[in-house]
Structure formats: structure tokens, C-alpha cells
C-alpha positions in Angstrom: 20.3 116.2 16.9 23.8 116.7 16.4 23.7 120.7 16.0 21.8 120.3 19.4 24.5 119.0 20.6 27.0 120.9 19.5 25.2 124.2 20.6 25.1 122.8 24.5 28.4 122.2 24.6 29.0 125.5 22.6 26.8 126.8 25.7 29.2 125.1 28.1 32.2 126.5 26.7 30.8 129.9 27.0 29.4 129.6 30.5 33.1 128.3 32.0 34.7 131.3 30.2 32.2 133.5 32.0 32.9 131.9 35.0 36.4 132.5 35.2 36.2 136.5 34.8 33.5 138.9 36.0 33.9 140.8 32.4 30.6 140.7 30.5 30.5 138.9 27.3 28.7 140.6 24.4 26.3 137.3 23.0 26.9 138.5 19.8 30.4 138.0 19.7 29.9 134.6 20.9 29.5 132.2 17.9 27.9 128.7 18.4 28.5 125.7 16.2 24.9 125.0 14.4 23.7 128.9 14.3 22.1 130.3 11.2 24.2 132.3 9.2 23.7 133.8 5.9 22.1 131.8 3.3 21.7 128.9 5.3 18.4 127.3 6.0 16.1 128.4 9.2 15.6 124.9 9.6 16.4 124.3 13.7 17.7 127.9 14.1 15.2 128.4 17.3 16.8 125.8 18.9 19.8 127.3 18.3 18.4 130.9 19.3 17.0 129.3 22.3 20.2 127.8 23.9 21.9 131.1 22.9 19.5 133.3 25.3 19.5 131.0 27.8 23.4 131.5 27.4 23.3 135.2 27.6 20.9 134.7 30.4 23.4 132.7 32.4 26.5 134.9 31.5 24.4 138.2 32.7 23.5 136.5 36.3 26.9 135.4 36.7 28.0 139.0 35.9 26.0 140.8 38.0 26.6 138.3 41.0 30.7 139.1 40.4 29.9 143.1 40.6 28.3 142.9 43.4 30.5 141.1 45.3 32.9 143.9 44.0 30.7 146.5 45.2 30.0 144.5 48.9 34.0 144.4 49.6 35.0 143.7 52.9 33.0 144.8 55.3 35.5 143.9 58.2 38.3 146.3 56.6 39.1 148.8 59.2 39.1 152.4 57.5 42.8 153.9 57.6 44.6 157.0 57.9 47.7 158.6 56.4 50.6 160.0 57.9 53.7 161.5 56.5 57.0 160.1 57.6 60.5 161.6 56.2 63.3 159.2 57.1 66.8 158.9 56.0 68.4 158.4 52.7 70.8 155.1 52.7 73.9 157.2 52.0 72.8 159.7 54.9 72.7 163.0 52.6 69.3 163.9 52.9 65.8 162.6 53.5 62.8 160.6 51.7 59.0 160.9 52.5 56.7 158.0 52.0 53.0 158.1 53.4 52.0 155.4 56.1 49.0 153.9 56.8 47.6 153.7 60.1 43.9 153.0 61.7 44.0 156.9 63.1 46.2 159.8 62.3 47.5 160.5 65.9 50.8 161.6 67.2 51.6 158.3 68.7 51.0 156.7 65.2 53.2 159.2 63.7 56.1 158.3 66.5 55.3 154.7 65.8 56.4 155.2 62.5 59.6 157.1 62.8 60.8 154.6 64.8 60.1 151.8 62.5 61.5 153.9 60.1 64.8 154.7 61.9 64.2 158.6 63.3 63.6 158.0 66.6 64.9 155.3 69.2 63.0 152.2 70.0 60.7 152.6 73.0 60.5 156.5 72.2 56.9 157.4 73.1 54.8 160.5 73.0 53.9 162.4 76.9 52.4 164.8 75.1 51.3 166.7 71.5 49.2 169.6 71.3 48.3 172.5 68.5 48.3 175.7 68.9 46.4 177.6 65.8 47.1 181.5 66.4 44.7 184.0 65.1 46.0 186.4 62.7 46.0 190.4 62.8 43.8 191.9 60.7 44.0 195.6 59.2 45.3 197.8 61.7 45.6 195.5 64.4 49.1 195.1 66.3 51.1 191.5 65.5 52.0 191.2 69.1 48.7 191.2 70.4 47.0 188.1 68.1 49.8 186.3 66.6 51.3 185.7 63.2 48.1 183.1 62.6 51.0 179.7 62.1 50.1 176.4 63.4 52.7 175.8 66.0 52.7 172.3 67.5 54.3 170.9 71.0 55.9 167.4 70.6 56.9 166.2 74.5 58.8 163.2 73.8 60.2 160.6 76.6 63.7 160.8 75.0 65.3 161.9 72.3 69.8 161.9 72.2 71.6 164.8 71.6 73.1 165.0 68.3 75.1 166.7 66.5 76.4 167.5 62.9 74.8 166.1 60.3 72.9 163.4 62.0 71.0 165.6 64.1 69.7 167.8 60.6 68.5 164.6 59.7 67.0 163.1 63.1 65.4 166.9 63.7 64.2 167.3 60.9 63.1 163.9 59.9 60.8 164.9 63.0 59.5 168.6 62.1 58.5 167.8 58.7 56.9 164.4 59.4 54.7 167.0 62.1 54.7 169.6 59.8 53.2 167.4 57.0 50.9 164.7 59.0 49.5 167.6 61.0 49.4 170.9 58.6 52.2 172.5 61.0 54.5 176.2 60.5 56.9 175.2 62.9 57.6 172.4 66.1 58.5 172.9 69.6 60.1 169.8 70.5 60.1 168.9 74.1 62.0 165.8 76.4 60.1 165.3 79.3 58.9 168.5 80.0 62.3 170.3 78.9 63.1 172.1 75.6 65.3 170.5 73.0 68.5 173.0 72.8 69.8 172.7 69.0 71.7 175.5 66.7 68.7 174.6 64.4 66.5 176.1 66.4 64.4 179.4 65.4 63.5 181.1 68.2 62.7 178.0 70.4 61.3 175.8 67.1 61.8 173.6 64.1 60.9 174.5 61.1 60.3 172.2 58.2 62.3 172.8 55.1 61.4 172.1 51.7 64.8 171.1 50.4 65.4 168.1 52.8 66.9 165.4 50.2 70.1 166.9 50.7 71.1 167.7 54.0 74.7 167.6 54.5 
């Protein structure tokens, strides 16, 4: 009566643990006070086997109802996007890229971000964005009449200051690689209402990104 005992409360040791973490407990790890072990008598081992299956029995249905839960998730969680921003380094030299989730990689979520993250001005927003993918010239066709085949994209923005020096390298081009990256770009047109952005960065009307951006200065 007393190894009963002892292997119920052996059992209720076992089922707590189990509780308390989804991992799946191998039964025969699991060693219970009044077992039969080696040499000893079989005398009131099936009880003892018994309360030991209905243990492993227990732990299985507890760790199947914790993976799926894991599996269910939340169903409510919206699915997110990613977008590149490149925003300043704290002593101003050069630049820093994170990625930033967003529920839908769009040009306004892309603005939205660089002004969080100190590019552009508060209350900067986005007239217009479009992408221009340019076919490219095949053998024996003339450049000039398809295109050198870059992705060239048109940023209209409602304001953007004139700067100069070093902060406008990194307000500029905080922009064209953020673009650039976010929207698989060659090189940025940037407009301000309607009218082209005059910098000496400019290549022939555009931005383009540069892969050396953490020093700048």
C-alpha cells in the first residue's frame, strides 16, 4: 500500500514537471519510488507499471496539446513587410542600415520610416513614387533606342530643405539607398512637388546609391 502511494505521488511529481514545459519527457528516464529494479521481487511491479503508463500517457497528451498550440500561433497577427532604412551615424560620419517592419512594403511606409528615423522632416509625405524598369539592348541593338535596362525610380516628395555639405550626403543618400534597397533600384530621381531636386550629387538628374555609405564625410 505504501509503494502505491509513493508511485502516485511519484506520478504527480512527473505530471507537474510536464506541465510546466512543452519538452517531452522520455518515461524511461523517469524513475518512480516502488519500481522493480534488478533482483528485486515482481511482487506489485504491475501496479507500479500501471501508474507509470498512465504517466507516460498523461505526459504525451500534455505534449501534443503544447505543440499544437505552437503550431496554431496567432491567428490575428497581421503578416509584415520589410524595408530598408539607412539613417545617420550618432557622430554624423556616415550612415547605418537596419530593416523595418511594416504591414506593406510601400513608399509611404518607407518615408514613414525615415522620418522616424531622422532623414526626412516630420510631416514629409509621398505625392508620388513610381518605377521605371528599362529594357535592355540586346546584340546589335542601339543603347539609345531601349535603354541601359536599370531600375530608375521617381520619389515626388512634399518637401525636402536644401542642404549642403556634409549633411546633405547624408540626408540624400540616406534617401537613395533606403529606395535603392527597399525597392531593388540603379538610381533615384528625387522630386519636390513636381520640381527636380538640384544637388552637386547628382548624376545626370539622379542619385545613386553607394556602397561605401558608413563614412561620408
Amino acid at each position: 500500500m505504501k509503494k502505491m502511494i509513493a508511485c502516485v505521488v511519484g506520478a504527480m511529481m512527473v505530471l507537474s514537471l510536464a506541465a510546466c514545459s512543452p519538452t517531452k519527457v522520455n518515461p524511461d528516464d523517469v524513475v518512480l519510488e516502488g519500481s522493480k529494479t534488478e533482483g528485486e521481487s515482481s511482487k506489485g511491479s504491475q501496479s507500479s507499471d500501471d501508474v507509470e503508463a498512465m504517466v507516460d500517457e498523461m505526459i504525451k497528451q500534455q505534449t501534443e496539446i503544447d505543440v499544437e498550440a505552437l503550431r496554431a500561433g496567432n491567428p490575428d497577427a497581421p503578416t509584415l513587410d520589410a524595408v530598408t532604412v539607412y539613417y545617420k551615424k550618432d557622430n554624423g560620419t556616415g550612415l547605418r542600415k537596419t530593416m523595418v517592419d511594416v504591414e506593406e512594403a510601400t513608399a509611404d511606409a518607407l518615408v514613414a520610416s525615415l522620418i522616424e528615423y531622422g532623414i526626412l522632416e516630420e510631416g514629409t509625405t509621398v505625392n508620388s513614387f513610381e518605377v521605371q524598369a528599362g529594357a535592355q539592348a540586346g546584340p546589335g541593338v542601339d543603347p539609345s533606342k531601349v535603354g541601359s535596362g536599370d531600375s530608375i525610380g521617381t520619389l515626388d516628395l512634399s518637401k525636402l530643405q536644401q542642404l549642403e555639405g556634409n549633411e546633405e550626403k547624408l540626408v540624400l543618400y540616406g534617401i537613395a539607398n533606403s529606395f535603392a534597397d527597399s525597392f531593388v533600384l540603379d538610381k533615384l530621381k528625387i522630386l519636390v512637388n513636381g520640381q527636380e531636386y538640384s544637388s552637386s550629387l547628382l548624376t545626370d538628374g539622379y542619385l545613386y546609391p553607394v556602397d561605401v555609405y558608413e563614412k561620408l564625410d
